[in-house]
Backbone as JSON, one array per atom type, in Angstrom:
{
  "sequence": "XXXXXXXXXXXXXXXXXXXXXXXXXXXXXXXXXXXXXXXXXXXXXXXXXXXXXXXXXXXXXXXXXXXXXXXXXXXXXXXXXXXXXXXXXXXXXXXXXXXXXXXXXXXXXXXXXXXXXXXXXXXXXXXXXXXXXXXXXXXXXXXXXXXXXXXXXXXXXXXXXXXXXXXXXXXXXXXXXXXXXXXXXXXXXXXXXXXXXXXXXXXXXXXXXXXXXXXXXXXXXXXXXXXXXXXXXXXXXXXXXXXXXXXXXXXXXXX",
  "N": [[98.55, 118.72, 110.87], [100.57, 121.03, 109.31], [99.4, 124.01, 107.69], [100.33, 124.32, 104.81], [101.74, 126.09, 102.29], [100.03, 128.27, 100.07], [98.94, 128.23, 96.86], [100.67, 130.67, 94.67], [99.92, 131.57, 92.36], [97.33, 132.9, 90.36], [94.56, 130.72, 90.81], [92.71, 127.49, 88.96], [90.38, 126.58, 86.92], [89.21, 123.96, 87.48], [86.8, 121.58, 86.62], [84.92, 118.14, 86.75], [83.96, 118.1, 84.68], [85.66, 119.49, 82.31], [88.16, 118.63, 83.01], [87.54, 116.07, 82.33], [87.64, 116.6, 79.87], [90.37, 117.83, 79.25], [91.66, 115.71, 80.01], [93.65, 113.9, 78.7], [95.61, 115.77, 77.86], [96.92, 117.08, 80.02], [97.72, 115.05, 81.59], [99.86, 114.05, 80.27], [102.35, 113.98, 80.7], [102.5, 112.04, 82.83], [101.22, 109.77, 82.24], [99.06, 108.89, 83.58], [95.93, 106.93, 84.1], [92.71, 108.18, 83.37], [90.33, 108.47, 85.94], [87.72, 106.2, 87.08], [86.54, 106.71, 89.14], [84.59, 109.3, 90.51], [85.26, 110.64, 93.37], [88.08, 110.47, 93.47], [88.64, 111.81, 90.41], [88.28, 114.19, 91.38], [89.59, 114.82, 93.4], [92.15, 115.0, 91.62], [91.44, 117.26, 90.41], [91.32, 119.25, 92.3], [94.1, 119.02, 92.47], [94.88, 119.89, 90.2], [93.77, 122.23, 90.12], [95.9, 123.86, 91.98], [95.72, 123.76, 94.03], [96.64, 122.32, 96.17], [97.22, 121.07, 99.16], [94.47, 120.21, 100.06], [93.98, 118.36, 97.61], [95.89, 116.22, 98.67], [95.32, 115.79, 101.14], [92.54, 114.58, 100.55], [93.31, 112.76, 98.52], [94.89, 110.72, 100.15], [92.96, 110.27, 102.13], [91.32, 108.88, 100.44], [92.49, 106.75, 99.38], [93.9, 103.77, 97.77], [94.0, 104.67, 93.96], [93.69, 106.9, 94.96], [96.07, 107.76, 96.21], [97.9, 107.99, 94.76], [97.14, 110.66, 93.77], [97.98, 112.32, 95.85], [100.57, 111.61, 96.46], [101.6, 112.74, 94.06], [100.8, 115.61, 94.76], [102.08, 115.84, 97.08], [104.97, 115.91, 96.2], [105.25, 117.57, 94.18], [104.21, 119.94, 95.75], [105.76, 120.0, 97.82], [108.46, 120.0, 96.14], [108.03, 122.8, 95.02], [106.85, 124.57, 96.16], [107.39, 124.73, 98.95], [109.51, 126.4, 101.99], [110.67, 125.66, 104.23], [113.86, 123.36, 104.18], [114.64, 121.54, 105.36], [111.5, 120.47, 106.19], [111.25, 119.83, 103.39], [112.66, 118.05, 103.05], [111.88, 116.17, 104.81], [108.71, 115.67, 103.66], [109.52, 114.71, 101.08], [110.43, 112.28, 102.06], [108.11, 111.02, 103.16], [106.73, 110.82, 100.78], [108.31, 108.76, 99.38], [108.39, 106.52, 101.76], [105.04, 106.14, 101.24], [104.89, 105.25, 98.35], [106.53, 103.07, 98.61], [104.9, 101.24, 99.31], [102.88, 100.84, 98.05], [103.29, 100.18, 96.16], [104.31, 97.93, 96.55], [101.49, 96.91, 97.57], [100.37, 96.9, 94.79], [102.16, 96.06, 92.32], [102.29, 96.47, 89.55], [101.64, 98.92, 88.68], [102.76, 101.87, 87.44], [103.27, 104.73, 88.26], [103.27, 104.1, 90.75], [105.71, 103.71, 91.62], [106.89, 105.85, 89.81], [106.62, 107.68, 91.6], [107.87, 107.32, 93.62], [110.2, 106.86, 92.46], [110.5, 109.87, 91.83], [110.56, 111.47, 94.25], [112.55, 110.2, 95.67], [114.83, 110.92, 94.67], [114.77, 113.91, 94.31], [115.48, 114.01, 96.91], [117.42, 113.3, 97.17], [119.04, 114.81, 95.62], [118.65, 116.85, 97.76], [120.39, 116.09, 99.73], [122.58, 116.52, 99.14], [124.16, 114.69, 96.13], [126.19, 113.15, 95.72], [126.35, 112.25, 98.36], [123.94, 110.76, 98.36], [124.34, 108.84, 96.12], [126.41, 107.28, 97.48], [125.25, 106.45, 99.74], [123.73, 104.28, 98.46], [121.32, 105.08, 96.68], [120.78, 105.52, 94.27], [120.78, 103.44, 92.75], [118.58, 102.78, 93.33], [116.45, 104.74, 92.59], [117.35, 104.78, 89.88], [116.77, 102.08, 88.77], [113.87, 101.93, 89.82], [113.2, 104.15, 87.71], [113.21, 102.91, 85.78], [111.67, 100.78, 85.71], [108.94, 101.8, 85.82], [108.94, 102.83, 83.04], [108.74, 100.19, 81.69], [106.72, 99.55, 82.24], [104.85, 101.6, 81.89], [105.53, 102.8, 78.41], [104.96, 104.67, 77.39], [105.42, 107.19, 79.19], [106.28, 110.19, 79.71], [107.44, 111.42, 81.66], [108.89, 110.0, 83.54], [110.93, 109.33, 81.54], [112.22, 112.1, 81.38], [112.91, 112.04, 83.8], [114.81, 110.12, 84.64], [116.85, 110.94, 82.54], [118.01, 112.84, 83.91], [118.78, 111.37, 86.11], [121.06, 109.99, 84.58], [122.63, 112.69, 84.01], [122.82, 114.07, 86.61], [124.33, 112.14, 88.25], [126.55, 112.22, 86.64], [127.79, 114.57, 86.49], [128.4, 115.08, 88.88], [130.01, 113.19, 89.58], [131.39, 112.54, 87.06], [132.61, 110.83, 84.38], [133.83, 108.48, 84.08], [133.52, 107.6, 86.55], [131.2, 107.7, 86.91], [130.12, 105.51, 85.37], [129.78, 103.46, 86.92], [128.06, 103.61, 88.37], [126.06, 103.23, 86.88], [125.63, 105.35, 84.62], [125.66, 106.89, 81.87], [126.29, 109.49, 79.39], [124.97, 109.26, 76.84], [122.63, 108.35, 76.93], [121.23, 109.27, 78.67], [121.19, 111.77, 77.25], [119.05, 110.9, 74.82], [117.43, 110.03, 76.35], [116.11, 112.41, 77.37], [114.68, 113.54, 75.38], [113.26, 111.64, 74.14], [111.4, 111.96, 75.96], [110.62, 114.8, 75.34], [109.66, 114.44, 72.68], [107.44, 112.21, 73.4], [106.25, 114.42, 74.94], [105.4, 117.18, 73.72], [104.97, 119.9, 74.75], [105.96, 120.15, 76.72], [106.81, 122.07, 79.43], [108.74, 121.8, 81.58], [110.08, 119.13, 80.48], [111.69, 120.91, 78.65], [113.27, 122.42, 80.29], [114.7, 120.58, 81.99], [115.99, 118.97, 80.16], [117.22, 121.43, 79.58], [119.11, 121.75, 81.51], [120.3, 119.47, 81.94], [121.75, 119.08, 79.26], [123.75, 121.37, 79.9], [125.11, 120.58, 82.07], [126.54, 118.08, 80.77], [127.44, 118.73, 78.56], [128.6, 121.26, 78.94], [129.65, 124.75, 78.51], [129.52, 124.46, 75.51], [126.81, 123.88, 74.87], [124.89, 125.89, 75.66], [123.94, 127.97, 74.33], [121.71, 126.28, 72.93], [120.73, 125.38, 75.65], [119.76, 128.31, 76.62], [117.7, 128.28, 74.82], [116.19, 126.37, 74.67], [114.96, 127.09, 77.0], [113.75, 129.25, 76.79], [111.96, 128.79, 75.52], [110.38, 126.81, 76.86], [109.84, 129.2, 79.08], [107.72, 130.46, 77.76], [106.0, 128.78, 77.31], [102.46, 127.37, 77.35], [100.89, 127.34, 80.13], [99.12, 125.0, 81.69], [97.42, 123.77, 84.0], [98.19, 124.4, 87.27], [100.51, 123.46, 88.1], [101.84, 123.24, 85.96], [102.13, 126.02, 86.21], [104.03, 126.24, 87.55], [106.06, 125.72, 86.81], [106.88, 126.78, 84.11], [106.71, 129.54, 85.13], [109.48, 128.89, 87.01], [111.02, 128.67, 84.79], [111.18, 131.13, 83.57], [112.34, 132.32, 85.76], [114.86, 131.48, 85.26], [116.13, 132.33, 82.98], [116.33, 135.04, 83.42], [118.01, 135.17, 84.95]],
  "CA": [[99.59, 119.09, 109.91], [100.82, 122.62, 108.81], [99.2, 124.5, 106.61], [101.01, 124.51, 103.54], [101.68, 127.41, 101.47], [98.87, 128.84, 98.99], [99.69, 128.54, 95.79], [101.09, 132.04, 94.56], [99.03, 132.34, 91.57], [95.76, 132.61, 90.12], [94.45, 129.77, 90.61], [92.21, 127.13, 87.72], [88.95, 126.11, 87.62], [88.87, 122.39, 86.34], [85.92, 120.44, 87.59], [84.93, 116.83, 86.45], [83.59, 117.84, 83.22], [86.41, 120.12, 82.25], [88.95, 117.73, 83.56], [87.57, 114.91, 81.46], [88.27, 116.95, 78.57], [91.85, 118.03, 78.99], [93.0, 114.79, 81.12], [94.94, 113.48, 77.43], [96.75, 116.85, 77.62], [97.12, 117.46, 81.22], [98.38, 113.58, 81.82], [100.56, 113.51, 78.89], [103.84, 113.68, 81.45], [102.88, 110.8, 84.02], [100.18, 108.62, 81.86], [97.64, 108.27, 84.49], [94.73, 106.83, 83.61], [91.58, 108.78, 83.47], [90.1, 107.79, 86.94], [86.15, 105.91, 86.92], [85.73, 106.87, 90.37], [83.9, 110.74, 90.73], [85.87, 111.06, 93.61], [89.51, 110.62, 92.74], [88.62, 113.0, 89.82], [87.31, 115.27, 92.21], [90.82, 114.9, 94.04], [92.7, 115.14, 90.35], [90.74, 118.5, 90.0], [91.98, 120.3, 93.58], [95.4, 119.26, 92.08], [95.08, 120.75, 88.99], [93.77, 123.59, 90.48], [96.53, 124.61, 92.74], [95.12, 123.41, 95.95], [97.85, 120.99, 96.56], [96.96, 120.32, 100.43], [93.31, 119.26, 99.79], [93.93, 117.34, 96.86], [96.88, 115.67, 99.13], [94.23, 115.13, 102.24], [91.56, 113.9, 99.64], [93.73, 111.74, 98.14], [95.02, 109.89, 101.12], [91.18, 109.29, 102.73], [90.44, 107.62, 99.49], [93.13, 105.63, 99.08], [94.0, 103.51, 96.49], [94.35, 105.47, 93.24], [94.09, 108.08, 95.44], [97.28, 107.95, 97.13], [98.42, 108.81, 93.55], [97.11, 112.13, 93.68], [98.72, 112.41, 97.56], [101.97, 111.81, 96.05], [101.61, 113.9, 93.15], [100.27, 116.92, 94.97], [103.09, 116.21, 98.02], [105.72, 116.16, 96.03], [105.0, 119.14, 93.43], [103.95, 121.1, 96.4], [107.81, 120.21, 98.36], [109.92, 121.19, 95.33], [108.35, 124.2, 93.98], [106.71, 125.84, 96.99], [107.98, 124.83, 100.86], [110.57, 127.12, 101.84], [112.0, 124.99, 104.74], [114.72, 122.88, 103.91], [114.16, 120.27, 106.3], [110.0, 119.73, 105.8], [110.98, 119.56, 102.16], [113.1, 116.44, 103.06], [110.6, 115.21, 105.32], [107.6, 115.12, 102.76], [110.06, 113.74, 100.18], [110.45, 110.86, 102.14], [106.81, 110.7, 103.43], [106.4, 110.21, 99.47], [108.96, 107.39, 99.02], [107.24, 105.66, 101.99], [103.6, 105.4, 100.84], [104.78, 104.91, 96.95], [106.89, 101.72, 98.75], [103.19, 100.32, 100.07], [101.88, 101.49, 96.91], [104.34, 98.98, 95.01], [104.21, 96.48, 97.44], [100.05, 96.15, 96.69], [100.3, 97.18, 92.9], [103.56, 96.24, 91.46], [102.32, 97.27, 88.29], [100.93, 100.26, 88.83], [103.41, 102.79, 86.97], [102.89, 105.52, 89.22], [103.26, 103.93, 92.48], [107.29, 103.52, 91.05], [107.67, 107.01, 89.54], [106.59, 108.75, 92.6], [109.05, 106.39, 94.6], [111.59, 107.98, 92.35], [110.75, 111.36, 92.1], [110.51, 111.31, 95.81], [113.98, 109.81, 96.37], [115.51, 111.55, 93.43], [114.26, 115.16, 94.86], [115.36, 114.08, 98.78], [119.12, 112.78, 97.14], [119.57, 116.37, 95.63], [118.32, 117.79, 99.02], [121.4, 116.03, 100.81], [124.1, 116.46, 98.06], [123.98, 113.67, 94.98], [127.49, 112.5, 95.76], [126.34, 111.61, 99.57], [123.06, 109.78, 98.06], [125.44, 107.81, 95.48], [127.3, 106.47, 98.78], [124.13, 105.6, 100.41], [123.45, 103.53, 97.04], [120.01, 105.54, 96.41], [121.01, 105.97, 92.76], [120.38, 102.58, 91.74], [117.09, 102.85, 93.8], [116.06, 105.74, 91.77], [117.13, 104.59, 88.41], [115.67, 101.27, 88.89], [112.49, 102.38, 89.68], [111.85, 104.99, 86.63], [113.71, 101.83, 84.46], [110.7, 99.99, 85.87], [108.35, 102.83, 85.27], [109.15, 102.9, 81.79], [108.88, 99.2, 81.38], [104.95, 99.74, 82.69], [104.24, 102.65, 80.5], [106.37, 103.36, 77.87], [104.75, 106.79, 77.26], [105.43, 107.97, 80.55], [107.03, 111.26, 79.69], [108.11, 112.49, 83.07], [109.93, 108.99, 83.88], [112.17, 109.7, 80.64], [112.73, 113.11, 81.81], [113.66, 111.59, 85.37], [115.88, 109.19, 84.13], [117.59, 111.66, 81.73], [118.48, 113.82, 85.17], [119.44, 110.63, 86.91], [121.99, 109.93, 84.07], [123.25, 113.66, 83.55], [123.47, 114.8, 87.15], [125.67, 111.56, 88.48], [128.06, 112.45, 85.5], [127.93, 116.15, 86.45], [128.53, 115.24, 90.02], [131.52, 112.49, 90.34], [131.97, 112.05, 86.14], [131.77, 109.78, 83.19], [134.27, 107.2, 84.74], [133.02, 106.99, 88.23], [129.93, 107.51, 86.71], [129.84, 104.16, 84.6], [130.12, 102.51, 87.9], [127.01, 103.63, 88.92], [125.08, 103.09, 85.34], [125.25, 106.53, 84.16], [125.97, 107.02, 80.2], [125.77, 110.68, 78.88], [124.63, 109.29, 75.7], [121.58, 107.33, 77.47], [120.78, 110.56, 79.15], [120.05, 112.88, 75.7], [118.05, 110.05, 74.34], [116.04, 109.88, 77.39], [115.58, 113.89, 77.09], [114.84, 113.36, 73.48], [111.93, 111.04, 74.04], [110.89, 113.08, 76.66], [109.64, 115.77, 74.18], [109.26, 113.49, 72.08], [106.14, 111.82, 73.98], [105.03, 115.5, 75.2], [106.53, 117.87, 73.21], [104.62, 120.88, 74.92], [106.11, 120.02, 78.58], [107.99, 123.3, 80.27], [109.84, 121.06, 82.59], [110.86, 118.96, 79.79], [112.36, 121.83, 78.34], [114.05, 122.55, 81.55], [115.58, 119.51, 82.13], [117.24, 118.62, 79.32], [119.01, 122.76, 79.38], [120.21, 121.21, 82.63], [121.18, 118.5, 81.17], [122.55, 119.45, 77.96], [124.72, 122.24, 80.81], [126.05, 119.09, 82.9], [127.04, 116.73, 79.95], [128.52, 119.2, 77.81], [129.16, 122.44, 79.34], [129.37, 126.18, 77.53], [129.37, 124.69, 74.41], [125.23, 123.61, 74.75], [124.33, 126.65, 76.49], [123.22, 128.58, 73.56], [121.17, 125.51, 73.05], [119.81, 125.38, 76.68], [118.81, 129.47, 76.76], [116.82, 128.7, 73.31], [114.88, 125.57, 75.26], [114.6, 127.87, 78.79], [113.06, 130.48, 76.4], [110.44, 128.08, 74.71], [109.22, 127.21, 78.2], [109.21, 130.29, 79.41], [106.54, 130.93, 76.53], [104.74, 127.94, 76.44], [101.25, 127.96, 77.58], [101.0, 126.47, 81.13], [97.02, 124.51, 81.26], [97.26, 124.03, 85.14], [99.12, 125.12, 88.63], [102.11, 122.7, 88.16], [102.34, 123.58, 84.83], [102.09, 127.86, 85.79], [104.98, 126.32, 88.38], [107.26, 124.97, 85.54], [107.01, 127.93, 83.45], [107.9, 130.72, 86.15], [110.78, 128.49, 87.32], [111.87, 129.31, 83.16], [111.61, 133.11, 83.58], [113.51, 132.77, 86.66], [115.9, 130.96, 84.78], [116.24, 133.31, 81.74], [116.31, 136.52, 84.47], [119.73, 134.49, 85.82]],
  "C": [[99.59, 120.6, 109.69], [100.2, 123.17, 108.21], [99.9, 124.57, 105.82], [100.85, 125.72, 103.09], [101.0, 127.44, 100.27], [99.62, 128.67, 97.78], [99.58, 129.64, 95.44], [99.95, 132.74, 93.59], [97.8, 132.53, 91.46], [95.63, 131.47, 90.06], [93.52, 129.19, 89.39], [91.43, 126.83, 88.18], [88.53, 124.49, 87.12], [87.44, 121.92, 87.37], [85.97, 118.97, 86.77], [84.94, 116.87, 85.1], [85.03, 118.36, 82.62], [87.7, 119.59, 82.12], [89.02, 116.64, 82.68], [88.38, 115.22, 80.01], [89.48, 117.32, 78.38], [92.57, 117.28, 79.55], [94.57, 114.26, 79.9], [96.23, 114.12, 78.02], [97.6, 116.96, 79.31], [98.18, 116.1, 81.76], [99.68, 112.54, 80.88], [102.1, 113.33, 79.36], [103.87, 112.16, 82.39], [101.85, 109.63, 83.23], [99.54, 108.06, 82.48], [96.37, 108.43, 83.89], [93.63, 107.92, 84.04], [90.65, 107.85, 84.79], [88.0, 107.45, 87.11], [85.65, 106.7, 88.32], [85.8, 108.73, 90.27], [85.18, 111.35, 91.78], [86.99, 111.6, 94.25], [89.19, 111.8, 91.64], [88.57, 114.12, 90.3], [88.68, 116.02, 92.79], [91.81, 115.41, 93.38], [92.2, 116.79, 90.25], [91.4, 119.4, 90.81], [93.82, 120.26, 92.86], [95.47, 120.3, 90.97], [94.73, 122.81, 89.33], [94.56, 124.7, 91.18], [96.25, 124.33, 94.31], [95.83, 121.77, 96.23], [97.42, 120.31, 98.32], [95.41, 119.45, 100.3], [93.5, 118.16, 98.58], [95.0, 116.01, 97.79], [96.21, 114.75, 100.33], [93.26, 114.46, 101.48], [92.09, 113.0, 99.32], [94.06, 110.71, 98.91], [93.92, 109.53, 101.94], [90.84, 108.36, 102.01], [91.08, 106.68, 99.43], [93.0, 104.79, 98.07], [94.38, 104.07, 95.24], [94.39, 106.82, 93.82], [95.32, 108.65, 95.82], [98.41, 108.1, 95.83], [98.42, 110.18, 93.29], [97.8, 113.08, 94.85], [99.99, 113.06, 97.31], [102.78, 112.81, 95.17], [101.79, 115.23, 94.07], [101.42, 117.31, 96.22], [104.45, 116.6, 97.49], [106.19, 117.29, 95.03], [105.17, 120.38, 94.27], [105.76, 121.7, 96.94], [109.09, 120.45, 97.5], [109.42, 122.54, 94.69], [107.91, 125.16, 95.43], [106.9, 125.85, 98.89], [109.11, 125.15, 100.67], [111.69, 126.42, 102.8], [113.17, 123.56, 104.22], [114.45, 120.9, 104.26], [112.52, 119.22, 106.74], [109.69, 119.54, 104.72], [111.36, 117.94, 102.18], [112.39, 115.55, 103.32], [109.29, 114.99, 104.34], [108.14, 114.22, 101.38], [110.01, 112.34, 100.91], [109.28, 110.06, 102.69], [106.61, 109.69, 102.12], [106.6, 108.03, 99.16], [108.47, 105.95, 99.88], [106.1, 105.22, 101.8], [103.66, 104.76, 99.54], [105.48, 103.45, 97.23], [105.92, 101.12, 98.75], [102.64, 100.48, 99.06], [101.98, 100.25, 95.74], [104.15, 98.02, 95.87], [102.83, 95.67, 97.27], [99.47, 96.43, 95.32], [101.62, 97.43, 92.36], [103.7, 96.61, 90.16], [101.81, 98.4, 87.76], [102.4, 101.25, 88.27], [103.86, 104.08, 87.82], [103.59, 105.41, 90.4], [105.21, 104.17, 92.13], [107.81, 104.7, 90.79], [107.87, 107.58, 90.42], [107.14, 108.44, 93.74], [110.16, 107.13, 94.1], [111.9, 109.06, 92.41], [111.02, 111.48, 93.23], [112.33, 111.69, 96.15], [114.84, 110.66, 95.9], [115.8, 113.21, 94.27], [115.16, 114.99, 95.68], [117.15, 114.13, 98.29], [119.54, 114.54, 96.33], [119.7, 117.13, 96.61], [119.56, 117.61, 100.03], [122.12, 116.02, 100.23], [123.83, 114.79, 97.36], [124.8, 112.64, 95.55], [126.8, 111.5, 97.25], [125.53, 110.41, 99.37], [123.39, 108.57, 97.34], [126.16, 106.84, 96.7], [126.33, 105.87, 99.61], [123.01, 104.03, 99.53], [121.74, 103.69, 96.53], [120.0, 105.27, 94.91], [120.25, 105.17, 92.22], [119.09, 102.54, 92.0], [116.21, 103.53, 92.74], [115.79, 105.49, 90.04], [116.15, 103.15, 88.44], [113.79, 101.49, 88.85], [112.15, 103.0, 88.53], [112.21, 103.56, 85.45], [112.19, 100.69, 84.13], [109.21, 100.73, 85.13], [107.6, 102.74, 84.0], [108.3, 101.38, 80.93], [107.26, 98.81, 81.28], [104.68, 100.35, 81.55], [105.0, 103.46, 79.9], [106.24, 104.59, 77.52], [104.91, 107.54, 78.15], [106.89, 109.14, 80.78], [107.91, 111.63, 80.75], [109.39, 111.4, 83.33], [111.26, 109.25, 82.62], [113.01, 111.01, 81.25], [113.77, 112.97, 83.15], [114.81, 111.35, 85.26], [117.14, 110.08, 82.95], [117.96, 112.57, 82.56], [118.93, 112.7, 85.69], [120.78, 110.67, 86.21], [122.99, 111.48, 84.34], [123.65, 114.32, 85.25], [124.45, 113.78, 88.36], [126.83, 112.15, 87.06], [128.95, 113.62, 85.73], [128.64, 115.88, 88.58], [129.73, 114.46, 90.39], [132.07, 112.28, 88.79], [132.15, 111.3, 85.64], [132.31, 108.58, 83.71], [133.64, 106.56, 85.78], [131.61, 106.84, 87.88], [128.95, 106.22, 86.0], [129.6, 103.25, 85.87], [128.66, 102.51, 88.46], [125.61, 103.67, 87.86], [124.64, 104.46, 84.86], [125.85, 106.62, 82.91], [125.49, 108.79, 80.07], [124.78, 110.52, 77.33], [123.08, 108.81, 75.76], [120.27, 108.69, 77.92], [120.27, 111.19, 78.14], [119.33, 111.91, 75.43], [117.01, 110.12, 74.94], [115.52, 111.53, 77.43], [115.1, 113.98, 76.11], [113.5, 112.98, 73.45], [111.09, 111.51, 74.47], [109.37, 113.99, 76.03], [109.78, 115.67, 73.47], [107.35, 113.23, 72.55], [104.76, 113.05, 74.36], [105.86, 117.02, 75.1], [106.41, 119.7, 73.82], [105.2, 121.4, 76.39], [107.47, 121.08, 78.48], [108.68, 122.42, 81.02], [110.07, 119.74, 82.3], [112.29, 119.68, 79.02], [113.55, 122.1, 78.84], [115.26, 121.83, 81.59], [116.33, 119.29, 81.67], [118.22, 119.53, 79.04], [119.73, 122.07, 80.02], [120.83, 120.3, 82.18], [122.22, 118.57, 80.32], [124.37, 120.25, 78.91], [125.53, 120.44, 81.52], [126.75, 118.4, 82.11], [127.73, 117.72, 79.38], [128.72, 120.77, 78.24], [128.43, 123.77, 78.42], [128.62, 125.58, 76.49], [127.96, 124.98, 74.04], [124.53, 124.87, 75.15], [123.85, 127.91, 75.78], [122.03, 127.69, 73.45], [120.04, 125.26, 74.18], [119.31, 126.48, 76.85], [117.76, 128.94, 75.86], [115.71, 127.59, 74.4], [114.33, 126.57, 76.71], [113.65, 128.6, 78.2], [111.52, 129.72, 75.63], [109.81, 127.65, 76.41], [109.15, 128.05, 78.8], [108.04, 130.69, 78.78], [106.13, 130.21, 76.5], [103.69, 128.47, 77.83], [100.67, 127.3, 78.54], [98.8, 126.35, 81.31], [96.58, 124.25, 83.16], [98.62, 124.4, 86.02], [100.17, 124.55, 88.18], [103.06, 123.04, 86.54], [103.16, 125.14, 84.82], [103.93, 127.65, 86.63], [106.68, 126.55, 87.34], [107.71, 126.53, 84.86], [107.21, 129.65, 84.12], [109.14, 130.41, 86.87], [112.04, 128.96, 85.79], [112.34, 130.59, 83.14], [112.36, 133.42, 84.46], [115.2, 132.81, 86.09], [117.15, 131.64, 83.94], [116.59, 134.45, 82.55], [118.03, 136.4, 84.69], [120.77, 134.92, 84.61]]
}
């Protein structure tokens, strides 16, 4: 495989101990359990640290809860830092394949479902929304975080998901065409709402719902969405994915 690209910044130093103590905070978007086995944590740690390819190779030797941290660390790495176009698609759908097998021998695994949607979710932006709507991904997508949810209702990120599934079919074919394909604008803020709600500190909560707020209602929100762009720009990122979130804000704010 390729080398992947370094992560840009400084990187963190979590180890096991370290790790134990901020997993609450650190896990407060996807609600993964705190893992018994040394080392999966071990694997959890390279993520947190910025070392997205080893935690990604680690995770897939171990397998099992590992192939949680795989998914994680593949699909973080393919939207914030691969520049080609076309090996972003391809690891998106790497994702959506192992998180199928993932669901197929742990249907209740929470996880195995989100990172089926993020996956798909990601890959259907990568080829235009509208095209993925016609390929009938959508319902794939929502289904899954609906399921998600249904697992672990605290599972911050899946609200967030699901509050981008709603807002960018609406933004992309509109509220009519968009009923057709189970999209509500009103379903959407709620699900941004709970969001940060559940983890009120998350930069790419923040994010989301400007976008959001921009798609569903236009200008008017967009005093509204600088003021959230500008609170994650300033919040206080605890690892790599987090430092990712919060320089995607300043880009944002720069714009």
């Amino acid at each position: 495989m390729a080398k992947w690209i370094a992560f840009p910044y400084d990187g963190y130093d979590y180890d096991a101990g370290k790790l134990k103590k901020h997993w609450a905070r650190l896990h407060a978007g996807d609600a993964e359990p705190l893992p018994k086995d040394d080392k999966i944590l071990a694997a959890w740690a390279q993520f947190h640290n910025g070392e997205f390819q080893k935690a990604y190779d680690a995770g897939l030797k171990l397998g099992g809860a590992g192939i949680t941290v795989a998914n994680k660390a593949q699909s973080i790495y393919a939207n914030y830092l691969e520049k080609s176009e076309k090996t972003k698609l391809a690891m998106f759908m790497e994702v959506v394949e192992r998180a199928e097998a993932q669901i197929a021998a742990e249907p209740k695994n929470p996880n195995a479902h989100y990172w089926m949607a993020y996956a798909l979710g990601r890959y259907s932006q990568g080829i235009s929304v509208a095209k993925a709507l016609a390929q009938g991904l959508g319902g794939k997508v929502k289904g899954a975080l609906e399921t998600t949810i249904k697992l672990a209702p605290k599972h911050a990120d899946a609200h967030i998901a699901l509050g981008a599934f709603h807002a960018e079919v609406i933004d992309k074919v509109g509220r009519l065409l968009g009923k057709t394909q189970g999209a509500d604008a009103a379903t959407g803020i709620k699900m941004y709402k709970e969001a940060l709600k559940l983890n009120p500190t998350s930069a790419i909560a923040m994010i989301e719902y400007a976008n959001g707020l921009v798609m569903l209602e236009g200008d008017k929100k967009m005093k509204e969405a600088e003021k959230l762009y500008a609170d994650a720009a300033a919040s206080k990122a605890m690892d790599a994915m987090e430092k990712l979130d919060v320089e995607m804000a300043k880009q944002e704010l720069e714009e």
